[in-house]
FITOR-979223 format. One line per 8 residues: their letters; for each residue x, z, y of C-alpha. Coordinates in nm, 3 decimals. Each point is the difference from the previous one (the first is absolute). Layout:
BEGIN
a> X:Z:Y | ...
This chain:
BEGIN
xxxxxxxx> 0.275:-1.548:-0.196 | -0.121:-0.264:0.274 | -0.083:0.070:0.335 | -0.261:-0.160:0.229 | -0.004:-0.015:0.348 | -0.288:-0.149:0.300 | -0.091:-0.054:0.303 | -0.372:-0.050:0.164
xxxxxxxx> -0.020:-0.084:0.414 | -0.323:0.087:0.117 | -0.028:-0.287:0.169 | -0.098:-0.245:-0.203 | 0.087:-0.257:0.197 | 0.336:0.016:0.058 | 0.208:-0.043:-0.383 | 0.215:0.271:-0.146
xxxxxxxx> 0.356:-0.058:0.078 | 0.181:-0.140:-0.376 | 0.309:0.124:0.155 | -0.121:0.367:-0.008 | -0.124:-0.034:-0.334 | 0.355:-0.165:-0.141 | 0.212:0.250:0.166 | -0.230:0.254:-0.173
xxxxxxxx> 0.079:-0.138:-0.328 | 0.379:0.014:0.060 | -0.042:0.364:0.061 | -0.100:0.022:-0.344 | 0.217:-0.239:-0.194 | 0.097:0.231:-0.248 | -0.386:-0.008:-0.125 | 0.065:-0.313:-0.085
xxxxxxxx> 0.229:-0.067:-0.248 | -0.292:-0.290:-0.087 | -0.041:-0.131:0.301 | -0.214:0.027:0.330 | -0.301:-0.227:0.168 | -0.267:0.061:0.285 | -0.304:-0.153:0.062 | -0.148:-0.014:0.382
xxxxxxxx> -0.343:-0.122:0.115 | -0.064:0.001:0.353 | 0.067:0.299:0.138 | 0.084:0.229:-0.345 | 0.336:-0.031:-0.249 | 0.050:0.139:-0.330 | 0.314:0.050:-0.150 | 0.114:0.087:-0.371
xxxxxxxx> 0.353:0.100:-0.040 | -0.002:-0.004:-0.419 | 0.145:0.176:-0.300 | -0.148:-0.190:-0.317 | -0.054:0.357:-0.309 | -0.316:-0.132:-0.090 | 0.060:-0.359:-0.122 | -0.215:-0.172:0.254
xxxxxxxx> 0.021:-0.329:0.154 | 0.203:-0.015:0.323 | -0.048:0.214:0.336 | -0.319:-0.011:0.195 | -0.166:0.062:0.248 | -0.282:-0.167:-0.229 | -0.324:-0.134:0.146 | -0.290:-0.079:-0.168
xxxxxxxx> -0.412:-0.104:0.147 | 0.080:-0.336:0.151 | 0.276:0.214:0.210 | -0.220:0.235:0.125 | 0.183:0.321:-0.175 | 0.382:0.006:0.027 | 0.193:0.282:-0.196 | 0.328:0.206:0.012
xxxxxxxx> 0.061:0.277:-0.261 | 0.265:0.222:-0.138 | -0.192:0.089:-0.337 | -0.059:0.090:-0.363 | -0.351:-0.012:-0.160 | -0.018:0.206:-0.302 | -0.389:-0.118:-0.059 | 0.009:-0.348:-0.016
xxxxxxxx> -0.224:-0.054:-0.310 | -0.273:0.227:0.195 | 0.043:-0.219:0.302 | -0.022:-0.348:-0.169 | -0.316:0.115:-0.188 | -0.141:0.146:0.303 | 0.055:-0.349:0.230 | -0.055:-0.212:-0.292
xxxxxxxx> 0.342:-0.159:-0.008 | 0.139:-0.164:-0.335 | 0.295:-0.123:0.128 | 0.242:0.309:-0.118 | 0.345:-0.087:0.200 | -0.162:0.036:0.347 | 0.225:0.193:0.233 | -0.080:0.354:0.090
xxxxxxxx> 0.016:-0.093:0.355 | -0.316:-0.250:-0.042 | -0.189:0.243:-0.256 | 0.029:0.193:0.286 | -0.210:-0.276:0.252 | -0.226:-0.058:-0.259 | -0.115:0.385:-0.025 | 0.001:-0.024:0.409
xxxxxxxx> -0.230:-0.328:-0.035 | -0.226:0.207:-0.239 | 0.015:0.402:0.145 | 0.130:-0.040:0.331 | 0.194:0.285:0.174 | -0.125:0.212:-0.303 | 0.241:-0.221:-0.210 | 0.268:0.266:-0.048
xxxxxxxx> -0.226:0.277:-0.166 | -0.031:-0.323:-0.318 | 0.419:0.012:0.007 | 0.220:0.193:-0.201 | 0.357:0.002:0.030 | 0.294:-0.008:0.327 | -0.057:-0.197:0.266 | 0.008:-0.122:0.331
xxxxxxxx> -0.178:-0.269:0.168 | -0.162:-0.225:0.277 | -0.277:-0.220:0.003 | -0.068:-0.234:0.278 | -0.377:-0.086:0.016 | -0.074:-0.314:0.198 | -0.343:0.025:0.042 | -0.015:0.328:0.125
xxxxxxxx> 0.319:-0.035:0.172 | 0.122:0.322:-0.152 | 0.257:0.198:-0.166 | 0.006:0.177:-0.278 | 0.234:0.247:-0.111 | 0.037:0.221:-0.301 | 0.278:0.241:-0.126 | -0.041:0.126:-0.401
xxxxxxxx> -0.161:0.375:-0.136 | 0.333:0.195:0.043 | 0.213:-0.217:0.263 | 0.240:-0.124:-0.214 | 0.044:-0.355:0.162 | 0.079:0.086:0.364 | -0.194:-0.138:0.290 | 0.101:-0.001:0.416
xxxxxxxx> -0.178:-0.109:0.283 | -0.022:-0.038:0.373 | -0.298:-0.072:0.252 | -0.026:-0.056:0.329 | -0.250:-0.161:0.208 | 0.156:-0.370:-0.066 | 0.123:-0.009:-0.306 | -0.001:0.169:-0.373
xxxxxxxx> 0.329:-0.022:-0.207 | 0.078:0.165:-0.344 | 0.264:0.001:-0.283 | 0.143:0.165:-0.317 | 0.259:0.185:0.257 | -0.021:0.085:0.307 | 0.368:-0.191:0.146 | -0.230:-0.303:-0.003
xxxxxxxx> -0.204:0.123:0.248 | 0.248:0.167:0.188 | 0.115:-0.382:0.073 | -0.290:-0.143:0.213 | 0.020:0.020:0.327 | -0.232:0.225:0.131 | 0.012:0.300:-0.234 | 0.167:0.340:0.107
xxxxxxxx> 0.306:0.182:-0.167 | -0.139:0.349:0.161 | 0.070:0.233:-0.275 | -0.287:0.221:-0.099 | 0.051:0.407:0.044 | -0.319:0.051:-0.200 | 0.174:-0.131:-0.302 | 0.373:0.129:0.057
xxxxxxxx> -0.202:0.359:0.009 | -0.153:-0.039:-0.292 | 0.340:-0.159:-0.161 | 0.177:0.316:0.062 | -0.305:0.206:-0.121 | -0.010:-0.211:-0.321 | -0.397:-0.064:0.073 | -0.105:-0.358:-0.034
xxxxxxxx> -0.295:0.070:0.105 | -0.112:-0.296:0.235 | -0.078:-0.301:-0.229 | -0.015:-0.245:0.226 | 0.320:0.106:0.195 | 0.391:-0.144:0.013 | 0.283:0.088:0.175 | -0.105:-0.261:0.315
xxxxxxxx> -0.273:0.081:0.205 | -0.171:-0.351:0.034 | 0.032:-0.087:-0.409 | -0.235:0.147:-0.252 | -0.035:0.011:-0.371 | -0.333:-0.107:-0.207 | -0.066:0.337:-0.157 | -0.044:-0.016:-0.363
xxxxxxxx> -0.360:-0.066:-0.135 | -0.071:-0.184:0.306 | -0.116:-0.330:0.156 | 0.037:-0.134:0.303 | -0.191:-0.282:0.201 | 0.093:-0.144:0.327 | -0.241:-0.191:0.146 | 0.077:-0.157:0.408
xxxxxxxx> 0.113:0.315:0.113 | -0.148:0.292:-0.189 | 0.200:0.169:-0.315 | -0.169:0.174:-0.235 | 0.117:0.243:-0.265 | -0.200:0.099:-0.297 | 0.043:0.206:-0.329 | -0.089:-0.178:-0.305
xxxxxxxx> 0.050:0.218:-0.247 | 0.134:0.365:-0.052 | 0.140:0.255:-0.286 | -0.228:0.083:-0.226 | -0.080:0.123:-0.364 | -0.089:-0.230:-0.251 | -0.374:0.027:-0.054 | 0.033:-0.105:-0.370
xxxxxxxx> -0.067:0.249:-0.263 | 0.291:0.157:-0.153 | 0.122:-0.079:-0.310 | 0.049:0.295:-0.237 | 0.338:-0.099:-0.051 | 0.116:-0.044:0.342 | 0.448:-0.032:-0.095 | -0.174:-0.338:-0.204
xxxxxxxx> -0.221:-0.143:0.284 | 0.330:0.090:0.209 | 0.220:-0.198:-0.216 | -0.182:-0.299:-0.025 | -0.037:-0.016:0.390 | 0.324:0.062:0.075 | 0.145:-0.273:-0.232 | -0.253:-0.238:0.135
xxxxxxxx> 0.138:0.067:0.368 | 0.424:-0.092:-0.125 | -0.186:-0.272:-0.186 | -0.127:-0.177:0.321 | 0.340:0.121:0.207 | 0.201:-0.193:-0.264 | -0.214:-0.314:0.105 | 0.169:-0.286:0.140
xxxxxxxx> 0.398:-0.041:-0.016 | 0.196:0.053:-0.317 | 0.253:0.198:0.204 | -0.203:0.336:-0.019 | 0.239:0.315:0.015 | -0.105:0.325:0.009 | 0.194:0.346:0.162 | 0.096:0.269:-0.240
xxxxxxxx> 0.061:0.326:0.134 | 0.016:0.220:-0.364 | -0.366:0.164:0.181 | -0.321:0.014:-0.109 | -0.129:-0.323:0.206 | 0.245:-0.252:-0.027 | 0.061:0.091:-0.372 | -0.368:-0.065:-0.040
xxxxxxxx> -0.012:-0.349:0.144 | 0.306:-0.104:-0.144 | -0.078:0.062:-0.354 | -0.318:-0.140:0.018 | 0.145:-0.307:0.143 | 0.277:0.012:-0.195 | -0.255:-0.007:-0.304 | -0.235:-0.281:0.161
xxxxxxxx> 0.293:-0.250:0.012 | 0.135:0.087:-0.338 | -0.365:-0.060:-0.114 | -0.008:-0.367:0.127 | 0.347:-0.077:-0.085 | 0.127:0.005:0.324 | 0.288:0.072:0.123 | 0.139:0.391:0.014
xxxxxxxx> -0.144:0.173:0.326 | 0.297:0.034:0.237 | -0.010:0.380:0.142 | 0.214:0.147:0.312 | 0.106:0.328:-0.035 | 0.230:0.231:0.290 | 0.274:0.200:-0.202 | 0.146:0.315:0.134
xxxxxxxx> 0.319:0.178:-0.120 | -0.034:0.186:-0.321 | -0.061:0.399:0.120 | -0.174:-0.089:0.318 | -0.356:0.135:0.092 | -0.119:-0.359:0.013 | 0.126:-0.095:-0.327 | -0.341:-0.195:-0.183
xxxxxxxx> 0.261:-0.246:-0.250 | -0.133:0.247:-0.316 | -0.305:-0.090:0.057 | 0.039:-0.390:0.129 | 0.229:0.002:-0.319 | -0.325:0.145:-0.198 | -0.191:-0.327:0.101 | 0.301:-0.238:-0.045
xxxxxxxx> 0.052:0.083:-0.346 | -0.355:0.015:-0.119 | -0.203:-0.282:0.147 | 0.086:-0.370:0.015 | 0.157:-0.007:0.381 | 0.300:-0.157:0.158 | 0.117:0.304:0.228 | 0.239:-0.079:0.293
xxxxxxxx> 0.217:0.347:0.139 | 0.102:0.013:0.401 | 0.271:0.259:-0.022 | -0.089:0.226:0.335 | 0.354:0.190:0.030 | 0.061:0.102:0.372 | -0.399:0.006:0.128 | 0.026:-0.071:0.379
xxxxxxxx> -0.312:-0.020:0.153 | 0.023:-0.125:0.341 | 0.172:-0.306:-0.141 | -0.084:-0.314:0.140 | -0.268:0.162:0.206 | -0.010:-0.221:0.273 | -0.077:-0.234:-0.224 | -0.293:0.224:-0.175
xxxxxxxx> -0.156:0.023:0.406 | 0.020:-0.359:0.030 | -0.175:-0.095:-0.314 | -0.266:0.302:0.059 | -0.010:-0.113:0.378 | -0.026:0.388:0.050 | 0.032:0.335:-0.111 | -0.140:0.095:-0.354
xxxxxxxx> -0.056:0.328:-0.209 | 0.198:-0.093:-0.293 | 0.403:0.154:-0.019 | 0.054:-0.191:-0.350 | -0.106:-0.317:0.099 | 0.368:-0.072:-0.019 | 0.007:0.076:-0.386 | -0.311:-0.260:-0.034
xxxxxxxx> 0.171:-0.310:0.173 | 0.270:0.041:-0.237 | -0.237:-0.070:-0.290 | -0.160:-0.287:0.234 | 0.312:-0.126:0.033 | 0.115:-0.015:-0.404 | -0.324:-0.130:-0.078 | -0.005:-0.289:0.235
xxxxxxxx> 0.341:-0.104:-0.088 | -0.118:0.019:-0.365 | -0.305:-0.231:0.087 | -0.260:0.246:-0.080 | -0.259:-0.137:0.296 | -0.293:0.324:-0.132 | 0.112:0.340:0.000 | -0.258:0.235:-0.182
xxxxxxxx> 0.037:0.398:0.174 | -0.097:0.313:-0.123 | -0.095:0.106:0.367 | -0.346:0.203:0.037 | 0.037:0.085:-0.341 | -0.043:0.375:0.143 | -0.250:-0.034:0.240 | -0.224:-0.251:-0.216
xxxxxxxx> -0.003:0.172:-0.332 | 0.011:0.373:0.201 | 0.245:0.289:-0.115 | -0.339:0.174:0.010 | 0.139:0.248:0.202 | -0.401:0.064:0.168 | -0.098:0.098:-0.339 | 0.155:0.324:0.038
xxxxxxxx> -0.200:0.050:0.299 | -0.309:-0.079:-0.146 | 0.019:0.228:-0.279 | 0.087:0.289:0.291 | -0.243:-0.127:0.211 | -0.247:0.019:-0.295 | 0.096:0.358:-0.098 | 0.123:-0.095:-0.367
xxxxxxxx> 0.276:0.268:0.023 | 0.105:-0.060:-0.343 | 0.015:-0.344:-0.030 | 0.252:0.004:0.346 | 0.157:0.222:-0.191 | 0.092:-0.210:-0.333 | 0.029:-0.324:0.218 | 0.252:0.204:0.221
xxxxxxxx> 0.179:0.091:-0.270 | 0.087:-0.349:-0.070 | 0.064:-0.102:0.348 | 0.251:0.293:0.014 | 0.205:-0.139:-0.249 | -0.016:-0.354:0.104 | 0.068:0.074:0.393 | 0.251:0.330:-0.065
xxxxxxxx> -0.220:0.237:0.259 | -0.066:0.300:-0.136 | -0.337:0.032:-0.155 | -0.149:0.344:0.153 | 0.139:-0.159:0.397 | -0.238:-0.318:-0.099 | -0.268:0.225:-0.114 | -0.046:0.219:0.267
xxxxxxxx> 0.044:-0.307:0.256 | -0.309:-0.119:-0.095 | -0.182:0.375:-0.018 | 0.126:0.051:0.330 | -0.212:-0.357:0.141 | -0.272:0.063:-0.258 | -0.047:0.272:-0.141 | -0.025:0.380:0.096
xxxxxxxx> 0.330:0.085:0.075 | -0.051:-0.217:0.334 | -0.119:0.323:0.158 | 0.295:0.170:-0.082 | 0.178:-0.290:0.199 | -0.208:0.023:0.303 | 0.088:0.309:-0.010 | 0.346:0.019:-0.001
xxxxxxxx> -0.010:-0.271:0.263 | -0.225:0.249:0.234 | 0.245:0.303:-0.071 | 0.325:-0.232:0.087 | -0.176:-0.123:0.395 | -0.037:0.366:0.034 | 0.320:0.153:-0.111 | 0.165:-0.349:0.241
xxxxxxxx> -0.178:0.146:0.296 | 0.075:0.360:-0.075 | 0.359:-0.105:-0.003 | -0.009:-0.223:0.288 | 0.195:-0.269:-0.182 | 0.009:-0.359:0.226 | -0.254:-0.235:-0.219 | 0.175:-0.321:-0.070
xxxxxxxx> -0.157:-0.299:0.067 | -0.158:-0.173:-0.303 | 0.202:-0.300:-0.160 | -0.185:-0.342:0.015 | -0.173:-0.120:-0.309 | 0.202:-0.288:-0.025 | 0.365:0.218:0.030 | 0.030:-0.014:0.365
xxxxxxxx> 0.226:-0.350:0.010 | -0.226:-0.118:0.260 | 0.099:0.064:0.364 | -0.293:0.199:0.083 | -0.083:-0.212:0.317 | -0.015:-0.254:-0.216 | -0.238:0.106:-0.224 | -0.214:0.108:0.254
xxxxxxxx> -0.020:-0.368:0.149 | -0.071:-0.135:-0.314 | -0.248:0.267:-0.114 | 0.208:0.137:-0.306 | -0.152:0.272:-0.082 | -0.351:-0.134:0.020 | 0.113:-0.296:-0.271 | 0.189:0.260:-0.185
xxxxxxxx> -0.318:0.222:-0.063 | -0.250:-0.310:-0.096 | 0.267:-0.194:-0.220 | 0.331:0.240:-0.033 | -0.182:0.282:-0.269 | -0.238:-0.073:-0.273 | -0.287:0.209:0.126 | -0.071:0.345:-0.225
xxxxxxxx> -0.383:-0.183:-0.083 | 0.251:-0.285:-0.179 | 0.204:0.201:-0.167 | -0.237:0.187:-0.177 | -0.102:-0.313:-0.225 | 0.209:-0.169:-0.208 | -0.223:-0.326:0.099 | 0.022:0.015:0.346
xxxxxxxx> 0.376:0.069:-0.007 | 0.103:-0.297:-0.177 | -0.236:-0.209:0.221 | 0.181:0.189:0.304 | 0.313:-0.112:-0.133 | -0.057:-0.357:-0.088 | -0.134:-0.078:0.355 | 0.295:0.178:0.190
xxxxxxxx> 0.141:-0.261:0.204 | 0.358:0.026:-0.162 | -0.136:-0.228:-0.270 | -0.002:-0.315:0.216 | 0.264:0.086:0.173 | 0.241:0.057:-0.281 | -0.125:-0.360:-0.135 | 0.143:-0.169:0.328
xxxxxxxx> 0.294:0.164:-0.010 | 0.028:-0.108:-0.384 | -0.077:-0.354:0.105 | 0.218:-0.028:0.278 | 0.297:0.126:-0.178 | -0.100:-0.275:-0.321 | -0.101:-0.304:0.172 | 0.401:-0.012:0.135
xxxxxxxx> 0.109:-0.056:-0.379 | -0.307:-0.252:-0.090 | -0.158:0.264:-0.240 | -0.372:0.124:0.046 | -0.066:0.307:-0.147 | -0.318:0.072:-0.179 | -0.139:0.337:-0.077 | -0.247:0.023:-0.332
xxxxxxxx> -0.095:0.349:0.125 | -0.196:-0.107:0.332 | -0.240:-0.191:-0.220 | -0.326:0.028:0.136 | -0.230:0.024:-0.297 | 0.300:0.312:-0.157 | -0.018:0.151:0.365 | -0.342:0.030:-0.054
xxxxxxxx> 0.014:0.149:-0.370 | 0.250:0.236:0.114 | -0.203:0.164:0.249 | -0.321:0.040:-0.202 | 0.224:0.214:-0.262 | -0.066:0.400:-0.052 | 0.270:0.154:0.171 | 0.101:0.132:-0.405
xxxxxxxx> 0.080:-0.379:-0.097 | 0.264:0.014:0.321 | 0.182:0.369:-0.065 | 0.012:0.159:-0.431 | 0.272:0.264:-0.023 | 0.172:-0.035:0.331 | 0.046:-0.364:-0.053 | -0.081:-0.249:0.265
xxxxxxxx> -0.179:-0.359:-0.047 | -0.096:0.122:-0.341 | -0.246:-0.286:-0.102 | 0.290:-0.290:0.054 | 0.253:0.217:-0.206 | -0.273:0.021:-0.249 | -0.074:-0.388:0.042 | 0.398:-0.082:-0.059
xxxxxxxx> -0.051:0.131:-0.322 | 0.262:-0.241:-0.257 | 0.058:-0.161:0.283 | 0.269:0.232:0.230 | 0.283:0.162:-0.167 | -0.136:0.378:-0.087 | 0.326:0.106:0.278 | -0.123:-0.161:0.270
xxxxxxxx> -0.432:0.016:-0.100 | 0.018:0.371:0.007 | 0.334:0.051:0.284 | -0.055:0.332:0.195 | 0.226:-0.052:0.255 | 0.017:-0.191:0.359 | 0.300:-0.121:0.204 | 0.039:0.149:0.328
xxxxxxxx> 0.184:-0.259:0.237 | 0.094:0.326:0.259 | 0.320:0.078:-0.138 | 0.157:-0.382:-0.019 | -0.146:-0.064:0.328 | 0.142:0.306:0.145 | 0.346:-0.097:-0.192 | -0.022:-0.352:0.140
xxxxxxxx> -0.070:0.045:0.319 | 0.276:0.302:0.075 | 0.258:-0.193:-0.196 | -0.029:-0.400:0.086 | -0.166:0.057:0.387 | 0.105:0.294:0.133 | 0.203:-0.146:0.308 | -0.340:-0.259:0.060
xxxxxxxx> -0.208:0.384:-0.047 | 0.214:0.154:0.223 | -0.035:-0.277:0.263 | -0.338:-0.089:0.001 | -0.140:0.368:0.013 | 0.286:0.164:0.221 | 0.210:-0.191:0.226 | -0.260:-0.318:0.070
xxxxxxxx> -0.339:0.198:-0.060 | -0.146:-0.119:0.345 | -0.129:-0.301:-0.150 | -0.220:0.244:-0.240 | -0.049:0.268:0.229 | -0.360:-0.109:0.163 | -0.094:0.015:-0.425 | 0.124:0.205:-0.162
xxxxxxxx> 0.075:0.385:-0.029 | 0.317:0.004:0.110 | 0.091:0.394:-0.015 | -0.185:0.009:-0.347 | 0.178:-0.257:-0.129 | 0.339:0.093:0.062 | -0.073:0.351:-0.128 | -0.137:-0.178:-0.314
xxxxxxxx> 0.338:-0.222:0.000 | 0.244:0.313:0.048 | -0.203:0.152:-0.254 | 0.033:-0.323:-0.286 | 0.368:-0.001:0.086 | 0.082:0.381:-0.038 | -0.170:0.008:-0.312 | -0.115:-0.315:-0.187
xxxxxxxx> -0.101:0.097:-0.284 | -0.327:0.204:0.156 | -0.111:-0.316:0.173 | -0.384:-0.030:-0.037 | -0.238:-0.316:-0.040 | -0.049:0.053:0.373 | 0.348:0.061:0.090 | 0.093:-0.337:-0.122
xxxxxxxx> -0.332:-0.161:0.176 | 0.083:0.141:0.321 | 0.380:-0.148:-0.009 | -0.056:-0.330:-0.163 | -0.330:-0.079:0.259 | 0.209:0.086:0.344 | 0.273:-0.220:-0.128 | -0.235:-0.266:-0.106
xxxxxxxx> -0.191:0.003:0.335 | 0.329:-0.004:0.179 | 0.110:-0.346:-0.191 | -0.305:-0.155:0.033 | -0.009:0.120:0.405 | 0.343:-0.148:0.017 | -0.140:-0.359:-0.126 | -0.279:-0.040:0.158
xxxxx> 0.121:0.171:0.390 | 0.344:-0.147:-0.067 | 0.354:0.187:0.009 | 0.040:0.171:0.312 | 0.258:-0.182:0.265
């Protein structure tokens, strides 16, 4: 977990300011637990604030060509042996960072579609007085800039750039709407107007004054023929992918949750180190009280017992979830879709202080491998009424809906019965008029938090209709909706919050699912190898095979965080609820909702144990927008 950070004046005669560059650096000294350096030349500075998990030598930035290239990166190459072959290179302990030179020497600015792996870098180029930028397949290494007309500055976070003179603190009401909507929808867009993100699977190049932004890559299928056994092909990939995230520092850890994912990786690794002789994998696992609907320690206990793991338990008694949130907002310098991020730190936090530097996460595991929900649309779609039928009947008993409701849900958007539908719609508008009965006004797509003014300045429902629904074309093809899925832009956004929230505790996480090459693999499969009798990612449940406790391989169930939330929030913040939506709401009132909050609040209070998913959202993103409002505006006189 390092951090980089620049700064290029366009003009080239006048030398970049070392005092910008150092005070960006101290806004990141918790990246580096290993140290800090710059490098300046002229009128450009590079900075590397540096957290040594892959054994290299020392922090850069690195240069290389007489000079002429100058590096800083926050990275992890998982293809190293492809690369040195590729730039003929012999010399095997060469820093990622300068493999990474050497493939810009030989490729150029098409360098990053030869890497595989997270990352986040900045090459200077001398010659062409340029530079170039790249950010890694699925975002997972985070990337900020600003440009203006005299000068280009970037970093790991944005509080670095928040600290030269020069760049605005305007918040942005683009991305506060789309906070409150829970649509991420604008890659390239933070919570300050004049500071941008590098989207993932994109470069950039600044050259005098002129920024460009290009795609380098995006989700696809693998084009490789499928093997006939695909749970084999899957296995080997996916142990390949811990393999290379267990590179570097012996103080590898690994979260275990008692689910599917994090069961996965930990075993494996678990099995890799026993293997070698090293020492037991350290795992990090959240314990509820016995009885309660987040209860996992059965299954975590499962994996304890049978593999060869040294399994630390955080006792989570009284879950409170707005704890230290002024905190949270200062380490995610703004607002971010993620209520449990609270539960996460606390693992950060007992893994740090246990000197585990790499923590391996289960995270994606879902949306990589694909509950193969799309398949059941295909097989509508199609008109195999029998197979839906069978496949239903599995997915009935794994989800609890009744069978004959799933059924004719998919008749009704496929099949004949959607006449009957249309009709009963057509009969109801008449029988409304006939009665006179007032027609209510629709509710928003997104729930109606949004003061509608709002939403209207910041074109809402416009974003909401291109990115907010997966469009019926999608969801007709198992294919298409796990593509859909995998380039939502909650994926890079719930990696920055995940880094954030780490980097404070020195621990990097790494995530074997977003490997690029099992990405790939996983979205060539038949929608079949996804969903087989109702259950979900069925080709890695196949692939765990002697490796994952038969409990947790073939587990139906799936916690629902509503209900602890709900608990949490009503019985550890209700006086900070109460205040922050009722008595001092002015400060969210231009944002949010207001009457449709409160009505949801009354409602949560009166009876909490009805609380939806969007209940809880509406609630928990006021009161976060009010915190963060509070910081960043200040506390009223």
């Amino acid at each position: 977990m390092s951090g980089v950070a620049g700064i290029v004046l366009s003009d080239n005669g006048r030398p970049a300011a070392t005092g910008d560059i150092q005070e960006m650096l101290s806004r990141m000294r918790h990246r580096a637990r290993d140290g800090s350096s710059w490098w300046a030349d002229g009128s450009v500075a590079l900075g590397h604030a540096w957290l040594d998990t892959t054994g290299e030598g020392g922090p850069g930035p690195l240069t290389t060509a007489g000079g002429k290239l100058a590096v800083t990166a926050d990275c992890r190459l998982d293809n190293r042996d492809e690369l040195l072959a590729r730039l003929g290179l012999r010399d095997r302990s060469v820093a990622d960072a300068m493999l990474m030179m050497r493939a810009y020497l030989k490729w150029g600015e098409a360098c990053p579609t030869y890497l595989q792996g997270d990352f986040a870098f900045a090459i200077w180029d001398g010659e062409r007085r340029a530079l170039f930028c790249a950010r890694d397949h699925f975002g997972v290494k985070p990337f900020y800039y600003h440009s203006s007309d005299k000068r280009f500055a970037f970093a790991s976070e944005i509080s670095p750039i928040l600290a030269l003179d020069g760049v605005g603190r305007r918040i942005s009401e683009h991305q506060i709407s789309g906070f409150l909507a829970g649509l991420p929808d604008d890659p390239q867009a933070t919570p300050y107007s004049e500071i941008f993100r590098l989207p993932a699977r994109h470069s950039l190049t600044v050259t005098g004054d002129h920024v460009v932004l290009r795609r380098y890559w995006q989700i696809e299928p693998s084009q490789r023929p499928l093997r006939s056994d695909a749970a084999e092909e899957f296995r080997h990939l996916f142990s390949q992918s811990v393999q290379n995230r267990m590179r570097g520092t012996p103080a590898v850890g690994a979260m275990l949750s008692g689910g599917l994912d994090s069961s996965s990786i930990a075993c494996v690794a678990g099995l890799r180190n026993a293997a070698e002789r090293k020492p037991r994998l350290k795992t990090f696992s959240l314990v509820f009280e016995k009885g309660s609907s987040m209860d996992e320690k059965p299954f975590i206990d499962a994996v304890l017992d049978q593999r060869p793991v040294d399994g630390t338990l955080i006792a989570v008694g009284n879950y409170a979830p707005f704890a230290e949130f002024e905190r949270i907002l200062e380490e995610q310098e703004g607002t971010f879709l993620a209520p449990g991020l609270s539960l996460s730190r606390n693992i950060y936090r007992t893994a740090g202080a246990k000197g585990v530097r790499v923590l391996l996460d289960g995270h994606g595991g879902d949306e990589v491998v694909s509950q193969g929900h799309g398949y059941l649309h295909e097989l509508a779609n199609a008109g195999k009424w029998l197979d839906l039928w069978r496949e239903l009947h599995g997915a009935a008993n794994t989800y609890g809906d009744g069978m004959l409701g799933l059924y004719f849900k998919f008749l009704a958007i496929y099949g004949p019965a959607w006449r009957i539908v249309r009709l009963r719609r057509e009969m109801n508008r008449v029988l409304a008029r006939l009665q006179r009965k007032p027609r209510q006004a629709p509710r928003a797509a997104w729930g109606g938090l949004v003061n509608p003014e709002l939403a209207r300045r910041t074109d809402l429902p416009e974003r909401f209709r291109r990115a907010g629904h997966m469009p019926p074309s999608v969801r007709a093809s198992e294919a298409l909706t796990h593509r859909w899925l995998l380039s939502n832009g909650l994926v890079p956004h719930a990696f920055e919050v995940l880094d954030k929230a780490a980097a404070n505790f020195g621990v990097e996480p790494r995530y074997p699912f977003w490997d690029k090459p099992l990405v790939e693999f996983c979205l060539s499969l038949p929608g079949k190898e996804k969903l087989q009798n109702g259950f979900g990612r069925h080709v890695l449940r196949q692939a765990m095979q002697d490796i994952l406790p038969p409990t947790v391989q073939w587990r139906r169930d799936k916690i629902d965080f509503t209900a602890n939330l709900v608990k949490g929030m009503l019985g550890n913040h209700r006086e900070l609820l109460d205040r922050l939506l009722i008595s001092d709401s002015e400060r969210i009132a231009p944002y949010v909702n207001l009457p449709e909050v409160n009505a949801v609040y009354e409602r949560m209070l009166r009876q909490p144990e009805q609380a939806t998913l969007p209940d809880v959202q509406h609630v928990w993103r006021s009161v976060s927008l009010s915190l963060w409002l509070r910081q960043v505006q200040g506390s009223p006189a």
